[in-house]
C-alpha positions as CSV (number, residue, x, y, z in Angstrom):
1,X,0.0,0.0,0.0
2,X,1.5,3.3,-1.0
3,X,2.5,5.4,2.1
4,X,0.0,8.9,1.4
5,X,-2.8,6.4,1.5
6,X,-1.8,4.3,4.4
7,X,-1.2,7.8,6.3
8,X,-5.0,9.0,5.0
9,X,-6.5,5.7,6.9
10,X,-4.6,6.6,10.0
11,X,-6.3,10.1,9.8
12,X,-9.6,8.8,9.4
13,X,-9.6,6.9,12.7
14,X,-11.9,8.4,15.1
15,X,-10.4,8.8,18.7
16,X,-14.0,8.8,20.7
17,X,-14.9,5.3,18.7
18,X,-11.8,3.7,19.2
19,X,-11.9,4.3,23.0
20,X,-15.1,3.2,23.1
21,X,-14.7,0.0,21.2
22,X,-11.3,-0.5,23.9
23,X,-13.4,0.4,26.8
24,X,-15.7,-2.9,25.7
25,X,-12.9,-4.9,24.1
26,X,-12.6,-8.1,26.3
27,X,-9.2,-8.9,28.1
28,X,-7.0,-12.1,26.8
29,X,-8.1,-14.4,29.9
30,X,-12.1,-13.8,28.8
31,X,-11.3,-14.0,24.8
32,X,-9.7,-17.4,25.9
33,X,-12.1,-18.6,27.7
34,X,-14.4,-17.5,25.3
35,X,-13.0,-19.0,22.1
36,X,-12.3,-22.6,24.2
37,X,-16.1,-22.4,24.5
38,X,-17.0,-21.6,21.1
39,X,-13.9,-24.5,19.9
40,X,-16.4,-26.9,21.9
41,X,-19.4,-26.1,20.2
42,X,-17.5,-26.4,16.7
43,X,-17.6,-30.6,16.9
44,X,-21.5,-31.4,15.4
45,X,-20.9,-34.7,17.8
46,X,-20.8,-32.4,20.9
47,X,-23.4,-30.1,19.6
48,X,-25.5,-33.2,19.3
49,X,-25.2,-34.0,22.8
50,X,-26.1,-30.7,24.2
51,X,-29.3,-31.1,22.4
52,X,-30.1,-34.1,23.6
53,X,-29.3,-33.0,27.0
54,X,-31.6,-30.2,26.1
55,X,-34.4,-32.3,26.4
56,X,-33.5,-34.3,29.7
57,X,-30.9,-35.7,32.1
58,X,-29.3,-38.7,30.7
59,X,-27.0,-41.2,31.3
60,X,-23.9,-42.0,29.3
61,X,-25.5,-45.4,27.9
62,X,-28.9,-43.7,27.0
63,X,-27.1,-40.8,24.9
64,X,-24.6,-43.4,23.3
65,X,-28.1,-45.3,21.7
66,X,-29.3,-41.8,21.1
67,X,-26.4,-40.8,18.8
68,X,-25.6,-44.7,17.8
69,X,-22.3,-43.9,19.3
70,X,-20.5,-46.1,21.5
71,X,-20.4,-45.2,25.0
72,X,-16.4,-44.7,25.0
73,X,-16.7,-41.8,22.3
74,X,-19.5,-40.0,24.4
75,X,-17.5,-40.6,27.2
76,X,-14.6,-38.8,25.7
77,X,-17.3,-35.9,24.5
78,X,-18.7,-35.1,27.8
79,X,-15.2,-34.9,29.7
80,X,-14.3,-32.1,27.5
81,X,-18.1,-30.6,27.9
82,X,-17.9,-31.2,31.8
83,X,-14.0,-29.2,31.8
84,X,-15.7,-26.2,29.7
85,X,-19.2,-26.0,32.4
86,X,-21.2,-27.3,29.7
87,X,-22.3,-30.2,31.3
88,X,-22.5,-31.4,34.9
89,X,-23.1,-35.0,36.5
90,X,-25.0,-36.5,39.1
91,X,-24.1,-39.7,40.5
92,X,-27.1,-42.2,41.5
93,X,-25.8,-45.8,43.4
94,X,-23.7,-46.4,40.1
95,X,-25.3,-44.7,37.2
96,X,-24.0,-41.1,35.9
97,X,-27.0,-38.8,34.8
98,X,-25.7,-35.9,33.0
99,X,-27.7,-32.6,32.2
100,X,-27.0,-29.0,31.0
101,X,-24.6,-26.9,33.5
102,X,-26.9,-24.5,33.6
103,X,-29.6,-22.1,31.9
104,X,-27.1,-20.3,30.7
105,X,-26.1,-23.3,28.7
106,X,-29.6,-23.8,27.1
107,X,-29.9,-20.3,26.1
108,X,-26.8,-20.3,23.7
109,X,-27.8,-23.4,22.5
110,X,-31.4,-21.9,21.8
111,X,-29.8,-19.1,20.4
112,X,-27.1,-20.3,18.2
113,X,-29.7,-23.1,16.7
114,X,-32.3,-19.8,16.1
115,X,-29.7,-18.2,14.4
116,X,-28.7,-20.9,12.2
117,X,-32.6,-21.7,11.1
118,X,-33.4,-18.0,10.4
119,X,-30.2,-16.5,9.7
């Protein structure tokens, strides 16, 4: 890019905007944190499980059959979900039910799948 025009961009920058888009820019440790979520969501086997989760508490065997997926693989899945907050578990005698971490969870979910029917 020729030098005049680079320096015309750098006039055109607006102080006030820039230190408002700064002022809501989120720090490294939240972008992270962030991004690992959104990395999670990015495998359709994962997303699968949260949707079945959506619609109850299950155990490890019951959302293997659900996604004809053997119970190692979901295993694997929902260690990775549990490690982001995704998911949580219960323990009852010696089944493990899992379920949606939270509301916030299900509202993502909700949202992300709206915005992929409509968008």
């Amino acid at each position: 890019m020729p030098p005049d025009l680079e320096r015309r961009e750098i006039e055109h920058i607006d102080p006030d905007l820039v230190r408002h888009a700064q002022a809501r820019l989120l720090d490294a440790q939240a972008a992270g944190r962030l991004a690992e979520l959104f990395r999670a969501l990015a495998d359709p086997t994962r997303v699968r499980i949260v949707s079945a989760l959506g619609a109850s508490e299950l155990c490890v065997c019951d959302i293997a059959a659900t996604l004809d997926m053997s119970q190692s693989a979901i295993s694997h899945q929902l260690r990775l979900l549990r490690q982001l907050h995704l998911v949580k578990r219960r323990k009852q005698g010696q089944m493990v039910y899992y379920a949606l971490d939270d509301e916030h969870v299900s509202a993502l979910f909700g949202q992300g799948l709206d915005h992929v029917r409509h968008g």
